[in-house]
C-alpha positions in Angstrom: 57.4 37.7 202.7 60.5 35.9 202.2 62.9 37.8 199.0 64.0 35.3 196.2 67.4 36.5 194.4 68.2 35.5 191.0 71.1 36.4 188.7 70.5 39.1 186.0 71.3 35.7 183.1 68.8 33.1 184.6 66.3 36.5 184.6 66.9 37.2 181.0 66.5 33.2 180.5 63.3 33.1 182.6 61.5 36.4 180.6 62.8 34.6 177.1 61.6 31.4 178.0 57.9 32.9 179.2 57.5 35.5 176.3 58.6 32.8 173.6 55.9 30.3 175.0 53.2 33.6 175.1 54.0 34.2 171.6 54.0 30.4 170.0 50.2 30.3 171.8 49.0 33.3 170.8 50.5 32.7 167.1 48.3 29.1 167.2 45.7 30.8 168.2 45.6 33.4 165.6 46.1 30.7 162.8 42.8 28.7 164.4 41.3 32.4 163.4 42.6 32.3 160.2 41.4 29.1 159.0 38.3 29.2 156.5 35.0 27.4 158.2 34.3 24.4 156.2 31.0 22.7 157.1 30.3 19.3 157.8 28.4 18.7 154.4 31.6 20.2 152.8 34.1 18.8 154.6 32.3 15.0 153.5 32.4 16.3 149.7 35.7 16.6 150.3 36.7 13.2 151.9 34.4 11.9 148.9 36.3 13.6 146.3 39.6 13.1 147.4 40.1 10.4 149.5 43.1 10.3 151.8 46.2 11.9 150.1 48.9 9.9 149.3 53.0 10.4 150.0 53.4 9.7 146.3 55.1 12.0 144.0 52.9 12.1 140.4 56.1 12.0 138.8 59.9 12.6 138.5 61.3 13.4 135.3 65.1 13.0 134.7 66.6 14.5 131.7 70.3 13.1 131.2 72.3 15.5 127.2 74.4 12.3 126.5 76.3 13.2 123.1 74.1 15.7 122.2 70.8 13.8 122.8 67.9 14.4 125.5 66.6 11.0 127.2 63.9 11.6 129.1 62.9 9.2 132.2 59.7 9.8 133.8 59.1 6.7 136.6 56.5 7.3 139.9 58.4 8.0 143.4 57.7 8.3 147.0 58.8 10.2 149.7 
């Protein structure tokens, strides 16, 4: 059986690296858990009702006080 030796740092770097990776699966895997079940006669209800979303904003509303008056400015936008 042949002995490996390793500094104390690349140790410490080695257990953070493994424990980090443990924890981001097990955190994905407890968000899978979490998730609501949504049928398949649902889930086309869904697509029906609401299509594919969109990257557009509904609206942006400026509001500029110019010598005492409020101008309002409400135009469509995208991300």
């Amino acid at each position: 059986m042949s002995n490996i030796i390793i500094s104390k740092k690349d140790l410490k770097i080695l257990i953070k690296e493994s424990v980090k990776e443990v924890l981001e699966q097990e955190i994905m895997r407890l968000r899978a858990l979490m998730l609501p079940y949504v049928s398949k006669a649902e889930q086309k209800d869904i697509e029906r009702r609401y299509k594919k979303p969109t990257r557009r904003a509904i609206k942006k509303i400026e509001i500029e006080i110019w010598n005492g008056r409020l101008n309002f400015l409400m135009i469509p936008w995208s991300f």
